[in-house]
N, C-alpha and C positions, 0 to 999 in steps of 0.2 A: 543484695537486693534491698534499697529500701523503698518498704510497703507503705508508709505514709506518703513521701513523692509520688510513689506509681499509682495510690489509690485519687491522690489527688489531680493529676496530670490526664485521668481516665476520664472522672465526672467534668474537666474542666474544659476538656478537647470535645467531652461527646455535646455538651450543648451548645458550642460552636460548630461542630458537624452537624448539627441538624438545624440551627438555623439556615449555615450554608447550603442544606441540601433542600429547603422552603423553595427558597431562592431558585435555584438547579432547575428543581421541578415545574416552580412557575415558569421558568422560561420553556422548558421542554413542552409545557402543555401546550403553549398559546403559539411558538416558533419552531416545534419540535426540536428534538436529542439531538441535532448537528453541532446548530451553534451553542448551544447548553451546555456540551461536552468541550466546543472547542476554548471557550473563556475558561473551562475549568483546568483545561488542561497548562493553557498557558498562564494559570495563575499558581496553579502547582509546582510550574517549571522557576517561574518567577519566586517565590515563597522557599524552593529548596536552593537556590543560589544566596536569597538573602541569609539562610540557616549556615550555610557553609561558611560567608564570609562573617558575618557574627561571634559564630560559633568559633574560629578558627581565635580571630581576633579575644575576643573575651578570655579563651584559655591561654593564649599565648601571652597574652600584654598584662591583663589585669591581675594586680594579687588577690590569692584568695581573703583576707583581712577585709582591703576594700570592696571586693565583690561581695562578700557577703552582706555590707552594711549597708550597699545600693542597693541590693538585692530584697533585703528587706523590707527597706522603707518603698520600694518600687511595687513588691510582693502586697502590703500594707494597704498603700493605695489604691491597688486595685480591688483585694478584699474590703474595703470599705465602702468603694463604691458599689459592689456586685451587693454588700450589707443591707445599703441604704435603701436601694430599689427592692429587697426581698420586704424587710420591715413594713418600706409604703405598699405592698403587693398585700399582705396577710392581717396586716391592720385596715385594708380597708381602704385606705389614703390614695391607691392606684392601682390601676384594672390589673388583673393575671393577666400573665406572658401567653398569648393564644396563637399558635403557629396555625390553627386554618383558618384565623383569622388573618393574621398576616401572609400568608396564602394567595388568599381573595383577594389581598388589598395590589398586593404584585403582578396577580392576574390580568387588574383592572387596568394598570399605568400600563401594561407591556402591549394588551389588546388597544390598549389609544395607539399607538403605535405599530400595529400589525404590520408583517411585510417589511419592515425593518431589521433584517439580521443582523446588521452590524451593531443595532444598538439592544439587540437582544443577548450576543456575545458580551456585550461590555457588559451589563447587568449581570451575567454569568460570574465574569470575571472578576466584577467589584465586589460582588457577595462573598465568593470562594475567598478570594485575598483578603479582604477586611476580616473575614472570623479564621481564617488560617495565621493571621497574622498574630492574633492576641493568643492561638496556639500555641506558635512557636518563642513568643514572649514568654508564655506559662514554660515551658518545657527548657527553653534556655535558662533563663534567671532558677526556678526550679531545682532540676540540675546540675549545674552551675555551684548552688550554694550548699547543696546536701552532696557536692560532687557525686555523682549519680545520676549520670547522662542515660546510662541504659535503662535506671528505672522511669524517667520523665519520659524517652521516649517509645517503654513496651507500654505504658498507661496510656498515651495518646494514640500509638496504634492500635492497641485494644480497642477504645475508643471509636478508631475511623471505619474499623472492619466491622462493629457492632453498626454503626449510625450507615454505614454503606450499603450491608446487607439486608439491614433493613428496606433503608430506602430501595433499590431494588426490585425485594419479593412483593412491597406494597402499592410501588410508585403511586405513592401519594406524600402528606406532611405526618411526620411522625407525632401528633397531638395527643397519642394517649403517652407519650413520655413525661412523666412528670418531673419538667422543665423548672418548673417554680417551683418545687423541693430541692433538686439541682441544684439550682443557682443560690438559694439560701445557702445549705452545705458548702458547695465553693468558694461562700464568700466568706463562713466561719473557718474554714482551712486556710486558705491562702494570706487571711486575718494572723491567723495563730502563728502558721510560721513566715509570718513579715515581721510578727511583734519578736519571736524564740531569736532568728537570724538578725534584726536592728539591734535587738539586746545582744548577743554575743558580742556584733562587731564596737558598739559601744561599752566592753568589759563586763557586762553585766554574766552572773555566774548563777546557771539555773541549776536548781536544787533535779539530782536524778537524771540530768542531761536530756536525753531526748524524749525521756518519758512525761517531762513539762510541755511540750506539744500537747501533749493530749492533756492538762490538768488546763491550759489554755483554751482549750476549746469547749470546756467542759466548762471557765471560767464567760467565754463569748457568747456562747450556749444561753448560760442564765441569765445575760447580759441581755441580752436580743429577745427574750422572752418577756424579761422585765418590760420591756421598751414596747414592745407589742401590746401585752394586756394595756398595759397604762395608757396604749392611743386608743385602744377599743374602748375602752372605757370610757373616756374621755368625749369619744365619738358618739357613745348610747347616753352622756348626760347631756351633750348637747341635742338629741337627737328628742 
């Protein structure tokens, strides 16, 4: 079992679960659980075929050498970007992630629409697939490079059963999850091992092996700190 993949694969799945489940919701309230359920399901249906033939393909075709060097730099870009919206979030630069805000906001577009169940499925369907899809990206590439398919994928089901259950016993938006702690963390993880995984496939030799993950994050960590004070700062001399 490795516990860096699955801890990362857990935070990564669950706030795409709960966007997705924003989403679910709004249409459930304004269209009720029929079609809400029905986009969901066939976007799950849809989401486990694209996993199968992926998945199949990537193990079968690609070496591991090069998958991990893709893998990395793929892994990288995503942590930078999940980086760069945390930074503008905490510095001030751009609002917090507010899921009953975006809520409302889906409420409003579905009820212009009332009476429309075909296009309150599709809304189902778009949400579910678009953040299940950047799931199954994380837990492939993931995976994939730490070979350790069972830890990418017990972290995301952790994950789906936590963010399900939830939604569920509350049906409502999970807002008091703290989203924007989250997405910082995943973005300094998935950061770390794009940078550990492009360095290997690029010959580079980490001192301590996998315990550089973590002297990485702890390196992103200060990095991201640095970069925060310095916009606030910045922010109250101009201000």
């Amino acid at each position: 079992m490795n516990w860096y993949v699955l801890v990362a694969a857990f935070l990564a799945s669950s706030v795409e679960f709960v966007e997705a489940l924003t989403i679910v919701l709004a249409v459930g309230t304004v269209e009720g659980y029929r079609p809400a359920l029905r986009g969901t399901a066939i976007a799950v249906v849809a989401l486990t075929i694209l996993t199968m033939i992926l998945g199949v393909g990537v193990l079968r075709y690609v070496p591991i050498g090069v998958l991990r060097g893709v893998i990395g730099v793929l892994l990288l870009l995503f942590g930078v970007k999940w980086l760069r919206k945390a930074i503008l979030r905490f510095s001030g630069k751009k609002s917090l992630h507010d899921e009953s805000a975006i809520f409302a906001k889906e409420v409003g577009k579905l009820r212009a629409n009332q009476g429309n169940t075909f296009a309150a499925q599709a809304t189902a369907f778009n949400g579910v697939f678009l953040e299940g899809l950047e799931v199954v990206v994380i837990v492939l590439t993931m995976g994939s490079a730490a070979q350790s398919y069972s830890s990418a994928i017990i972290g995301a089901a952790i994950g789906l059963a936590l963010v399900l259950s939830l939604g569920l016993a509350l049906r409502a938006p999970l807002s008091r999850v703290p989203e924007n702690v989250m997405k910082f963390v995943v973005g300094i993880m998935l950061t770390s091992f794009g940078s550990f995984w492009a360095g290997e496939s690029f010959g580079v030799v980490w001192p301590y092996q996998d315990v550089s993950i973590l002297l990485l994050i702890a390196g992103y960590l200060a990095a991201t700190w640095l970069i925060v004070s310095n916009l606030k700062r910045r922010e109250a001399d101009a201000a």
